[in-house]
Structure formats: structure tokens, C-alpha cells
C-alpha positions as CSV (number, residue, x, y, z in Angstrom):
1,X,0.0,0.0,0.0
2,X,1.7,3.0,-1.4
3,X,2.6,6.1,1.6
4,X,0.0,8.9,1.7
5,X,1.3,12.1,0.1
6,X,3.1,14.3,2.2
7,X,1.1,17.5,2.7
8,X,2.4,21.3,3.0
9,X,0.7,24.3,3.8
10,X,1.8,28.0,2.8
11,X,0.8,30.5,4.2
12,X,2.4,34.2,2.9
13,X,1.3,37.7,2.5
14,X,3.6,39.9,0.1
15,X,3.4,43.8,0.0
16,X,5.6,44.7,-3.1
17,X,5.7,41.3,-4.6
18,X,8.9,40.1,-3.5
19,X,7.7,37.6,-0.6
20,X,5.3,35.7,-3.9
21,X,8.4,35.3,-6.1
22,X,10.3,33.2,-3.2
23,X,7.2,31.5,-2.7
24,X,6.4,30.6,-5.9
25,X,10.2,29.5,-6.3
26,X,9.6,26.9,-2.9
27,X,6.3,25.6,-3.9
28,X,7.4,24.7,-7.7
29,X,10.5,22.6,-5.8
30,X,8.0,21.1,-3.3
31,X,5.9,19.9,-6.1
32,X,8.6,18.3,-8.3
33,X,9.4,16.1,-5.6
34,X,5.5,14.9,-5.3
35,X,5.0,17.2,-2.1
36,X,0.9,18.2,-2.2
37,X,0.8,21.9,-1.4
38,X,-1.9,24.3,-0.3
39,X,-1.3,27.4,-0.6
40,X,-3.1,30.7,0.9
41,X,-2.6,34.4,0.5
42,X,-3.0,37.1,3.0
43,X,-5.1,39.7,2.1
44,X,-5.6,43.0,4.3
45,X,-9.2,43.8,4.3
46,X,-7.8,47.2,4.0
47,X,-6.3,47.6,0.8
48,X,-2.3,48.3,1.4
49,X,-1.5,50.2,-2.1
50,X,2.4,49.4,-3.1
51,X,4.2,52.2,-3.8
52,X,2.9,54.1,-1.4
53,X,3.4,57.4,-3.5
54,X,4.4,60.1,-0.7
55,X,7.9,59.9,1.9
56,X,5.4,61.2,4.5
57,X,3.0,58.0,4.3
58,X,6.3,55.8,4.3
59,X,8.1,57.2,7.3
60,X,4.1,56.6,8.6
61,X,4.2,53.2,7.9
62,X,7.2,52.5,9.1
63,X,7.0,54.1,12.6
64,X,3.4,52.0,13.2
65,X,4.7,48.8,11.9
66,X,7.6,49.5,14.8
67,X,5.2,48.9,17.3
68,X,4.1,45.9,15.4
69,X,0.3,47.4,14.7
70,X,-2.0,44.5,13.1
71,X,-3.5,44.7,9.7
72,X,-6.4,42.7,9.8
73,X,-6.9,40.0,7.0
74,X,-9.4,38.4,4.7
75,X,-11.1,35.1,6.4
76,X,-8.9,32.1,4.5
77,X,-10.4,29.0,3.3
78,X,-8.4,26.4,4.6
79,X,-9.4,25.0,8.4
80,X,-7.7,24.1,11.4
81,X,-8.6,20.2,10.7
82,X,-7.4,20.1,7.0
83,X,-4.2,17.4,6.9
84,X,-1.0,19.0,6.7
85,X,2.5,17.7,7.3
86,X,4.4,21.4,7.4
87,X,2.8,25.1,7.7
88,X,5.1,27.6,5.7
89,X,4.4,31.0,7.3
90,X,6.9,33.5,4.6
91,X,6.4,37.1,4.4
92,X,8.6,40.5,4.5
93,X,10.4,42.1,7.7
94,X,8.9,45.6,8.4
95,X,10.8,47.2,10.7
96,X,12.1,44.3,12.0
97,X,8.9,42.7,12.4
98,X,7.1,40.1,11.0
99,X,4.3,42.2,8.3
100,X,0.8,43.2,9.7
101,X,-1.5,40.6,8.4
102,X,1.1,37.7,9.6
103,X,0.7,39.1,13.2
104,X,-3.5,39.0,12.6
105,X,-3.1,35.7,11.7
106,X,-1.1,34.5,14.8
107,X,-3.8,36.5,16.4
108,X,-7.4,34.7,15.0
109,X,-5.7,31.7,13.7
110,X,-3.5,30.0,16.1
111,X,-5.2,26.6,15.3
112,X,-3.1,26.2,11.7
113,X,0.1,25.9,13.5
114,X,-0.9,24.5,16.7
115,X,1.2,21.3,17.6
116,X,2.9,21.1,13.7
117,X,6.2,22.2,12.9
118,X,6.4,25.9,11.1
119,X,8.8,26.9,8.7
120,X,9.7,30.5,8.8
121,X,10.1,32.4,5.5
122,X,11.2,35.6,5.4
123,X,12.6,38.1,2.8
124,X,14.1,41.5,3.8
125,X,16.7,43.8,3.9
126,X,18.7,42.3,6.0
127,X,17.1,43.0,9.7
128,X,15.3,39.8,10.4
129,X,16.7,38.7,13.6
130,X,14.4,40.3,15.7
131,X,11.4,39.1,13.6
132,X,12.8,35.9,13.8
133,X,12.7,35.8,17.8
134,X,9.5,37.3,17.4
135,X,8.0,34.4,15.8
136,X,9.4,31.8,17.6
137,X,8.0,33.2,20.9
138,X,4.7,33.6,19.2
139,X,4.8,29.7,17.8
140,X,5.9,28.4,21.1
141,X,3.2,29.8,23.2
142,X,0.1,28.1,20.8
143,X,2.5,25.7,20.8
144,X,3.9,25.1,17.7
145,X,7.6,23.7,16.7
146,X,10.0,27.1,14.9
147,X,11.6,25.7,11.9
148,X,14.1,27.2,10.1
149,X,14.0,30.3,9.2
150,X,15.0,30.4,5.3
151,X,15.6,34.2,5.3
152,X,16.2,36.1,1.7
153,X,17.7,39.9,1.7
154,X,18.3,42.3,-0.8
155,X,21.5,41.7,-1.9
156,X,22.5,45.2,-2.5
157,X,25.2,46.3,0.4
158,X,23.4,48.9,2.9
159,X,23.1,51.8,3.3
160,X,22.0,51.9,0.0
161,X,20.1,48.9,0.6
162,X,17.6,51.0,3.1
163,X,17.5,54.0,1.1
164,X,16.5,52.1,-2.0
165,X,13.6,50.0,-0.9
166,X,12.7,53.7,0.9
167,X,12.4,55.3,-2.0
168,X,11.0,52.4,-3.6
169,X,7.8,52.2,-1.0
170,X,7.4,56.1,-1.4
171,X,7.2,56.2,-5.0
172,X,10.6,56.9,-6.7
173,X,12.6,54.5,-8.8
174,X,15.7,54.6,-7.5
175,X,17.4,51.9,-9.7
176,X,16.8,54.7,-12.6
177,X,18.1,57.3,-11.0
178,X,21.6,58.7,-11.0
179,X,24.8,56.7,-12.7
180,X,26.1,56.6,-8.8
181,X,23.2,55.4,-6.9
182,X,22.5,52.9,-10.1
183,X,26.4,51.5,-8.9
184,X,25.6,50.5,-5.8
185,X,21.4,49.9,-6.4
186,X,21.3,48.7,-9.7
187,X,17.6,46.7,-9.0
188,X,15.1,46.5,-6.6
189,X,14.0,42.7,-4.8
190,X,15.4,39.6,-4.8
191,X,17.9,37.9,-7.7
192,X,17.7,34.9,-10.0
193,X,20.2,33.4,-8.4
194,X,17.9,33.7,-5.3
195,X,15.0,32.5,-6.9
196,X,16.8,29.6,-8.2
197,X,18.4,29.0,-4.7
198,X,14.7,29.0,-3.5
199,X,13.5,26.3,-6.1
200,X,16.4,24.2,-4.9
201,X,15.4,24.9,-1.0
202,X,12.2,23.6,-2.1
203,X,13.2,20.1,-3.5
204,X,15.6,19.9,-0.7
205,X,12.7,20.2,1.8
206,X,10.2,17.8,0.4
207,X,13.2,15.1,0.5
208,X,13.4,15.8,3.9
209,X,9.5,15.8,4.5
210,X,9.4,11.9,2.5
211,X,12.7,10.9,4.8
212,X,10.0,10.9,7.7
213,X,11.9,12.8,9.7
214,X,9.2,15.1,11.0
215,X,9.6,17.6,12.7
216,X,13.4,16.5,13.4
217,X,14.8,17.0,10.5
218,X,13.6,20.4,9.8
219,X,15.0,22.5,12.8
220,X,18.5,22.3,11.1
221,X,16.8,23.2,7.7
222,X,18.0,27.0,7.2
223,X,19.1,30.0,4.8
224,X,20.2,32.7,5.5
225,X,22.4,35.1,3.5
């Protein structure tokens, strides 16, 4: 009698677009490798418009987001019964926090991770440490087992990393601006190379998932840059 399929949910909200490409990247692995996946996107019921068009709005959003203010999100479809192996909880940093709709859904959802393992996605510009703690406090107290995290930033070297996605979320395109900032900031988001790194991450993953080793042999599984 053949094994039942291993089962994966994701779970991901993405602002500018940047979280959906990794994701996209990880599921396309997962299902190579015969992995079922589920897959759910966070949607604020309040519309979050990217760019936000104005510095004044972005210095705005990023002084709420500090305090870790909740953006409440869309009811999903999936239940807290459905099978799944794995949760995959990926989204963005904002200031060094995980996003507003991933902290509503640890809020009215704590049943989809409760007593599975969780692996942490995140992509940023490079402040995810404190996110990072964030979560696994928040996935310990449902309880629910941290894996990971597979963490994805910017590549470009800071400061002109910060400025750029700045200027990026107010409205500007910094990437066409001048020959010097271009030097250091030639694009905005996340390579191919990382996108191809994610497709691997994926296969990697459901190999581990089929091993049976669950949830053992995903607290070693990491990322980082």
C-alpha cells in the first residue's frame, strides 16, 4: 500500500511582490518532488497600495509597523482540521517585524500551526533577527515547533540597501536614478540566483519531509544570507 502524500501548507502575504516570487520559487520545488501543497494568500481587508506614493506615508508606515500594529486580514479558506504535514508561514520584515497581516493571523488563527512544525520564511533587507525571535515566541506559546528560518535579503550592500527600498515604498525609482546610486542599487528585490536558490530549498525540503523525519529533521533546515 503505497505512503499517503506528504502534505504542505503556505501561508504568505507579500506587499511589493517580493515575498510571492520566493514563494512561488519553494512551492514549484515542493511539487517536483511529489509534495501536495496548499497554498493561501493574506489579504488585508484594508487595501495596502504598493508604492505608497508620498515619503510622509512611508516614514508613517514604518513608525506603526515598529510597534508591530496589526493589519487585519481576509477570512482564509483552509481549516484548522485540514491534513497538513508542514505550515510555511513567509512574508517580508517591516521594521524588523514580521508584516501586519502575519501578526493577525497568529492572532485569529493560532489553530493552523498548533502542535505542527512551522517553517519561517522571510525576505528583507537584511534586519530579520528580531522578527525571527518574534515568531518563535509567538509559535511556542500556541504551541507550535519554529523551523528554520529560510531568510532572503536584498542583496545590495546597505546603506544603499535602506534608502533604495525607501524610496521604492514612497514612489521613486531609485534603480533609474543617477549613474552613482545605479552602482551600488542597480535593482530592486530579490535575484535569479535567489529565486533559483529558493527552487532548490524547495526540492531539498520535500526530500526531507518523504525521509520521515518530522519535525526533526527540519529545525537544522535554514538559509540565510
Amino acid at each position: 500500500m503505497p505512503a499517503p502524500p506528504i502534505r504542505v501548507l503556505v501561508l504568505f502575504y507579500s506587499y511589493s511582490g517580493q515575498s510571492s516570487v520566493l514563494v512561488r520559487r519553494l512551492i514549484a520545488g515542493l511539487i517536483d518532488e511529489g509534495v501536495v501543497v496548499r497554498q493561501e494568500r493574506l489579504r488585508p481587508r484594508r487595501s495596502l497600495r504598493f508604492p505608497l506614493g508620498s515619503f510622509t506615508r512611508t516614514l508613517w508606515l514604518m513608525m506603526i509597523t515598529a510597534f508591530r500594529t496589526r493589519f487585519a486580514i481576509e477570512p482564509l479558506a483552509v481549516t484548522d482540521d485540514d491534513p497538513c504535514d508542514l505550515v510555511v508561514l513567509a512574508g517580508p520584515t517591516w521594521s524588523w517585524n514580521p508584516s501586519g497581516p502575519v501578526l493577525s493571523l497568529l492572532d485569529q488563527r493560532p489553530g493552523l500551526f498548533r502542535r505542527r512544525p512551522v517553517l519561517a520564511m522571510i525576505s528583507c533587507r537584511g534586519y530579520w533577527r528580531r522578527h525571527w525571535r518574534y515568531l518563535q515566541k509567538r509559535l511556542a506559546g500556541i504551541p507550535a515547533l519554529a523551523c528554520g528560518p529560510l531568510v532572503f535579503s536584498h542583496p545590495q550592500p546597505e546603506p544603499w540597501r535602506t534608502i533604495g527600498v525607501f524610496l521604492k515604498v514612497a514612489g521613486a525609482a531609485p534603480e533609474r536614478s543617477s549613474s552613482l546610486f545605479r552602482r551600488f542599487y542597480p535593482s530592486f528585490g530579490h535575484t535569479r540566483q535567489q529565486c533559483d536558490e529558493t527552487y532548490n530549498l524547495g526540492r531539498q525540503l520535500a526530500i526531507r519531509l518523504k525521509s520521515g523525519k518530522i519535525p526533526e529533521g527540519l529545525q537544522g533546515f535554514q538559509h540565510l544570507p
